[in-house]
C-alpha positions as CSV (number, residue, x, y, z in Angstrom):
1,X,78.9,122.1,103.8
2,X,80.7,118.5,103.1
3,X,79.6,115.5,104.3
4,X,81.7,113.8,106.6
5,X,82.5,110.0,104.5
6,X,84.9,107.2,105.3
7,X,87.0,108.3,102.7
8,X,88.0,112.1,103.8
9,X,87.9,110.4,107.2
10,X,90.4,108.2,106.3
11,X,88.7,104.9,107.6
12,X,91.2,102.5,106.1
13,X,90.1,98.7,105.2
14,X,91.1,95.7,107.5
15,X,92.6,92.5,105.6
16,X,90.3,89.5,106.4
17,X,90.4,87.9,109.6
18,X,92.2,91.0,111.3
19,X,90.5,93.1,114.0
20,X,89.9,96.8,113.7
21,X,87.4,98.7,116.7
22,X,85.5,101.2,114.5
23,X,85.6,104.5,116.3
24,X,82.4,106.0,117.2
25,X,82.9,108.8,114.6
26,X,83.9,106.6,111.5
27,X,80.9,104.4,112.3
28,X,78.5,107.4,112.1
29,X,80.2,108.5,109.0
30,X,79.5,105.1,107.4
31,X,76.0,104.9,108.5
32,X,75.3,108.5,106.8
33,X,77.1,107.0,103.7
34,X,74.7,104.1,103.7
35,X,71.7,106.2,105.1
36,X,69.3,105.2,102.4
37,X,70.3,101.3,102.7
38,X,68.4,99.0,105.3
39,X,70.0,98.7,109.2
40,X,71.2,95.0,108.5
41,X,73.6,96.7,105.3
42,X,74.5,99.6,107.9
43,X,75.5,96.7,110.2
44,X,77.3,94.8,107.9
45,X,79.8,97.4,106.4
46,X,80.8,98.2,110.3
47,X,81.6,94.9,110.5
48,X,83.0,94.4,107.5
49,X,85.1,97.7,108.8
50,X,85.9,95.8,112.0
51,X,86.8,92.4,111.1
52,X,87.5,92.3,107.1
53,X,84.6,89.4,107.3
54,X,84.2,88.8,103.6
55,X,80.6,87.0,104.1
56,X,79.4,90.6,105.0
57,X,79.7,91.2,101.3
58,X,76.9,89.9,99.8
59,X,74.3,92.0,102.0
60,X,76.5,95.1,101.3
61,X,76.9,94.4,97.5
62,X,73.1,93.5,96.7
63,X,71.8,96.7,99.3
64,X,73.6,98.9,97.4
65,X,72.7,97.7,93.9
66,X,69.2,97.7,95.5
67,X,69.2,101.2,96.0
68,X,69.7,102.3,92.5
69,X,67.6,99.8,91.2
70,X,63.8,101.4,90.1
71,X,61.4,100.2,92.7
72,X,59.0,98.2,90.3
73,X,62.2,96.0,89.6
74,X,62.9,95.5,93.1
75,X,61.5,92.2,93.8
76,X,63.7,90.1,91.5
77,X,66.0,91.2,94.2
78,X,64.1,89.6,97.0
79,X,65.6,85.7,95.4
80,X,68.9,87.5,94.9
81,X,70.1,84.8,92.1
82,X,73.7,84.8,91.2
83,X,72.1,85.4,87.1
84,X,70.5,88.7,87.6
85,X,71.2,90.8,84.9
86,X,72.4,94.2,85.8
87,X,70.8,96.0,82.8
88,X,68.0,93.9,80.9
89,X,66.6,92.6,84.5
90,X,67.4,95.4,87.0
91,X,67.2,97.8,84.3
92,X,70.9,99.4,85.5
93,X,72.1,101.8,82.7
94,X,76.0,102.6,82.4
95,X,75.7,105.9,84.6
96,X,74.2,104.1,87.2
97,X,76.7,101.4,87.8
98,X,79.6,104.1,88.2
99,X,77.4,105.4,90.8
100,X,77.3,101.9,92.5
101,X,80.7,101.8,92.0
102,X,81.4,104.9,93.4
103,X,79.7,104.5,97.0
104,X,81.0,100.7,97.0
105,X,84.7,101.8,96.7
106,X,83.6,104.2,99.4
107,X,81.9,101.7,101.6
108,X,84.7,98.9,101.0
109,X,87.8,101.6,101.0
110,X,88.4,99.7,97.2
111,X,89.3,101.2,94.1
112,X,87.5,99.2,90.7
113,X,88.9,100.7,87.3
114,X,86.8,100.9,84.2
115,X,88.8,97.8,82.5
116,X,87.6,95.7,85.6
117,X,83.6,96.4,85.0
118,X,84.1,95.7,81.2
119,X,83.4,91.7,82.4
120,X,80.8,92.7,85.0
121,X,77.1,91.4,83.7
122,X,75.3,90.2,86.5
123,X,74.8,90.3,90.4
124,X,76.9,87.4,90.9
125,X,79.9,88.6,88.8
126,X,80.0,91.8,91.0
127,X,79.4,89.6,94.2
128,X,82.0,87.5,93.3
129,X,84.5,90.1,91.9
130,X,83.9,92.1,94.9
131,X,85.0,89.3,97.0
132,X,88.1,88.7,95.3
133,X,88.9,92.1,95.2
134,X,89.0,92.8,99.0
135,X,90.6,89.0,99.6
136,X,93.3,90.5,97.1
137,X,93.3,87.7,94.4
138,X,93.4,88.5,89.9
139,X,90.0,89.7,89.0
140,X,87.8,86.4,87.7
141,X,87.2,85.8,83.6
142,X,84.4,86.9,82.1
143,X,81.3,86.2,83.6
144,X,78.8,83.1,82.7
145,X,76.3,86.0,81.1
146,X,79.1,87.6,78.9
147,X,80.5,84.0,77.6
148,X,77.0,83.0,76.3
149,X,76.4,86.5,75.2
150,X,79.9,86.6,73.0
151,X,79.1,82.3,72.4
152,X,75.4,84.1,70.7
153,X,77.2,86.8,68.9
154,X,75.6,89.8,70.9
């Protein structure tokens, strides 16, 4: 049997600062989507749902991540800094960011192509590409992490 998610359900994605009521049933759908996430994420997407808040974001963004990340690499999360590698500190391999990416275009109601990941290296790139993606502005330059990496010749 399919699961009921935001996406077959049709829950569409308010612009920020406008005012959507989350029906009972889209809610539920997007706490099952998010099941494994921590009530304060749960809470933030319906908000996010609600009122296109983009400072709901950050707690939706680094949950998710969270998730995928292997537990004994979980505590570099708890400070949350903007450098955070995704694959030489959280130890994120290429199939598991197109999972990320997957439920966050589900979560958000956002599409990401591959060409826009190509500049994505840490946990403040995605934050921040995140944000301008759902406030609708060009995708940032590379990252901080991928200039120095190119500057080093990696």
């Amino acid at each position: 049997m399919a699961t009921a998610t935001a996406a077959n359900l049709g829950i569409g994605q308010p612009s920020a600062g406008s005012a959507k009521t989350l029906s009972a049933r889209d809610a539920a759908a997007l706490r099952d989507i998010l099941k494994r996430c921590s009530s304060a994420t749960r809470d933030a997407a319906c908000r996010f749902r609600e009122t296109g808040d983009p400072a709901c974001l950050p707690t939706i963004v680094h949950s998710v991540i969270e998730r995928y990340v292997e537990p004994g690499r979980r505590a570099c999360l708890l400070k949350a800094r903007d450098e955070l590698r995704l694959t030489e500190d959280l130890g994120l391999d290429s199939l598991t960011v197109t999972e990320i990416v997957m439920l966050v275009e589900e979560v958000l109601q956002i599409s990401i192509s591959n060409e826009e990941l190509a500049d994505l290296r840490t946990l403040g790139d995605v934050v921040h590409f995140i944000e301008g993606k759902v406030r609708g502005l060009p995708p940032p330059g590379p990252g901080p992490a991928l200039v120095a990496a190119a500057a080093s010749g990696r």
